[in-house]
N, C-alpha and C positions, 0 to 999 in steps of 0.2 A: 448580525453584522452584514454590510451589504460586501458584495463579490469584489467591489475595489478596496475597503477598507480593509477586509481579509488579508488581499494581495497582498497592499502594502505591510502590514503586521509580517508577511513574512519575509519580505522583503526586508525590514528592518533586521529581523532577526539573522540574514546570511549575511547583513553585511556589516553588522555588532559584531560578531564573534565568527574566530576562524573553526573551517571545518572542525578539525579536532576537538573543538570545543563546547561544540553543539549538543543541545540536553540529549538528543537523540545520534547524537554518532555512533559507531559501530565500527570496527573492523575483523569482527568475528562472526562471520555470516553461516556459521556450522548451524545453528538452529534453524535459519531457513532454509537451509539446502538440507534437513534433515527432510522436511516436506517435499520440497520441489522435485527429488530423485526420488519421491514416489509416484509422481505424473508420467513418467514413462517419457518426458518428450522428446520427438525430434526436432534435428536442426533446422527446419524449417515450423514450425508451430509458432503461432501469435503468439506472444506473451506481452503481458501490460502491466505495467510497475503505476499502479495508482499512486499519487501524491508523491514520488521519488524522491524530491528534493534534491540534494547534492550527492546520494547514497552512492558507493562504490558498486551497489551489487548489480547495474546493466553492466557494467567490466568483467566484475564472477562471472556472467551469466554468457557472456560471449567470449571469456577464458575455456567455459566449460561446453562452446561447440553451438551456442546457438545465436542464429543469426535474424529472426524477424521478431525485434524488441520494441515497445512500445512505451515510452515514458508521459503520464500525465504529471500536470505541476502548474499549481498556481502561482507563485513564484517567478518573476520571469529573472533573477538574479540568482538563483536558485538550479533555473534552467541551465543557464550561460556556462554554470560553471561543466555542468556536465557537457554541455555544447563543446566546449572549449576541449575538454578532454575527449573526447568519443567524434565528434565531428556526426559524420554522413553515416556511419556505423549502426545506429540506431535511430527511432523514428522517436519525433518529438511530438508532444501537442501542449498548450502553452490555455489554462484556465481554469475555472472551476469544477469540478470531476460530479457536481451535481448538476450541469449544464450538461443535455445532453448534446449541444452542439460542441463542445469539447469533446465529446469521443466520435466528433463527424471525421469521417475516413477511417475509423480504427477498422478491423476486421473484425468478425468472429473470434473469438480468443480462445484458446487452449488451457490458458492461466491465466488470474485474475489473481494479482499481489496487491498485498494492503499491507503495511508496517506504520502504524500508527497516523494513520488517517483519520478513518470511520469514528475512530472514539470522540473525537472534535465535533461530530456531530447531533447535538443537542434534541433540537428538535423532532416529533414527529413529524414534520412534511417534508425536513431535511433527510432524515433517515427513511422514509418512502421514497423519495427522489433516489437515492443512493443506490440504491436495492433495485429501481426498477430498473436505472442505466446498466447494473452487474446483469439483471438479466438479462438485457438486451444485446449483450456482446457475449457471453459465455453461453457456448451451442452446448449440446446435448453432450453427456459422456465426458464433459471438461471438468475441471479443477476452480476451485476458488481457496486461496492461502491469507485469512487473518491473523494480524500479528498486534491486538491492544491492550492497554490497559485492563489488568486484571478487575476483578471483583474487590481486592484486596488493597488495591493501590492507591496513588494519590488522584485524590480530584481534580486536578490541575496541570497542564503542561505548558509551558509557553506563556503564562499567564492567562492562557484559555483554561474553561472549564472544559471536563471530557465526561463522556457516558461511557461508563463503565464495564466491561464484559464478563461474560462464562458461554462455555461449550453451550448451556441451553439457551441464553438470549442467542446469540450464533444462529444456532437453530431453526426459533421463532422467526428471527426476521429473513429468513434464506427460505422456510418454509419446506412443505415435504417431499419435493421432487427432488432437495440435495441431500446425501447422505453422508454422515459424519466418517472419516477414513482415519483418525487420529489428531492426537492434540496435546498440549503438556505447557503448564507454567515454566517460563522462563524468566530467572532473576538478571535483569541490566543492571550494571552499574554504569551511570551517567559519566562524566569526563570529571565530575565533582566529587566524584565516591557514592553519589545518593543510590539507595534501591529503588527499582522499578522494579515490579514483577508484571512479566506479558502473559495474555493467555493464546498463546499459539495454536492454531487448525488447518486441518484440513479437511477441506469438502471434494465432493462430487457431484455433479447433477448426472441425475437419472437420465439412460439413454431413451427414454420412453415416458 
């Protein structure tokens, strides 16, 4: 799919169905901040919510003391709405998160968040692009937080197809400079009742 067709599919999707209704909404952000309060960060440390969407958790995440937030999102309706509530509070950038002209300006990051992004990405030269942009903003000694579709799960979200995970694909494509710090299935229930089960991580990259 080309990067405007993308867009728009999501675009359709935030403004079909209200937040609360979305395959992927959440208001129970305990699984990810089971991770994140292992990064140690302070309030000052980059942090980058790839593919964000409409998600509450840049609000957790500056409830909880930190202040230099990074939101990517191809979506630009998607965007607004978090615009709309957070204002100037956090930083936006507004494309496709395999563009590495989308992450032009970001910093260095401390933490690299992913909650069902990467699994949309099909392709190998989509999933090389993805992986080399992660490397190229996560310095040494940082944090990288997957949060996709299990091994177990459905093929499909959105009406997209997804690629599938486990701890060892993770692995694979993150390669031997990051090291595994913990990880655990997480059963969703959609706004519909449906199960998802996530396979949740955390990594490290090697200071050296």
């Amino acid at each position: 799919m080309e990067e405007i067709s993308i867009a728009n599919h999501w675009d359709k999707a935030y403004l079909n169905s209200s937040e609360d209704q979305l395959g992927w909404f959440e208001n129970d952000f305990s699984p990810s901040f089971r991770l994140i309060n292992q990064c140690n960060l302070d309030s000052n440390d980059a942090v980058l919510l790839v593919g964000s969407g409409s998600s509450r958790l840049p609000d957790e995440l500056l409830s909880n003391g930190l202040s230099e937030l990074w939101v990517s999102e191809i979506s630009e309706v998607a965007l607004q709405e978090v615009k709309t509530r957070l204002g100037e509070r956090i930083n936006y950038r507004l494309g496709d998160i395999l563009s590495s002209e989308t992450l032009e300006g970001v910093p260095s990051v401390k933490l690299w968040f992913d909650r069902a992004v990467m699994h949309f990405f099909m392709e190998e030269k989509e999933q090389t692009s993805y992986f080399q942009n992660l490397k190229e903003k996560v310095r040494l000694g940082s944090y990288v937080i997957f949060a996709e579709f299990h091994l177990s799960g459905a093929d499909k979200c959105s009406g997209l197809s997804v690629f599938r995970y486990d701890e060892k694909i993770y692995q694979e494509r993150l390669g031997e400079e990051f090291i595994l710090l913990d990880s655990f299935i997480h059963s969703y229930f959609m706004p519909s009742g449906q199960e998802r089960p996530y396979i949740y991580a955390l990594f490290q990259r090697k200071d050296s």
